[in-house]
Steps between C-alpha positions, in 0.01 A plus 500: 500500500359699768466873547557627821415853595812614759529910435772451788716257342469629164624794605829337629533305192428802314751685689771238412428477130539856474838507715625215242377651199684857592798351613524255160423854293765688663778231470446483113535890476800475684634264297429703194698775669271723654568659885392792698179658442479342117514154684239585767230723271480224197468201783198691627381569159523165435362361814188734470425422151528123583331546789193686341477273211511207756197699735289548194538897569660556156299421194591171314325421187609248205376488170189670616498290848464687805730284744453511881744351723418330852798414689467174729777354697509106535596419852481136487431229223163591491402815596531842352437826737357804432402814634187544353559793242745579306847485645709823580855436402605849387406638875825330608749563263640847639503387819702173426733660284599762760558246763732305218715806456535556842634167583 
């Protein structure tokens, strides 16, 4: 497998992860019954912890293991792209979210 460095495409790949994960976080709470401002402040809870956890900016540990995350994206049968640190999820969620309640 070969890792390709593409901060432009990871960024669009990025971009759509995060639009699916939000989207998939806020169906389920609506299912569970929430709406209004319940429904939109836990799916951006949600979304930022995920999103955090998934950047390595929260801290992870596991039976005394620090764990650090490094989100790749494979964009064919053999390669995986990154953008060369660690990926920045969480800077998207708000802004997704508000364009899914506005639709």
């Amino acid at each position: 497998m070969h890792l390709n460095l593409d901060p432009t495409l990871f960024e669009e790949q990025q971009v759509a992860f995060v639009r699916e994960l939000v989207q998939s976080i806020r169906v389920k709470l609506q299912e569970a019954g929430l709406n209004g401002s319940k429904l939109e402040d836990a799916t951006v809870s949600i979304a930022f912890s995920v999103a955090s956890a998934i950047d390595d900016t929260a801290a992870i540990e596991a039976d005394g293991v620090e764990v650090h995350p490094y989100l790749t994206f494979r964009t064919s049968d053999e390669e995986l792209t990154h953008c060369g640190e660690n990926a920045y999820t969480h800077e998207f969620v708000y802004e997704i979210l508000q364009k899914l309640v506005e639709k």
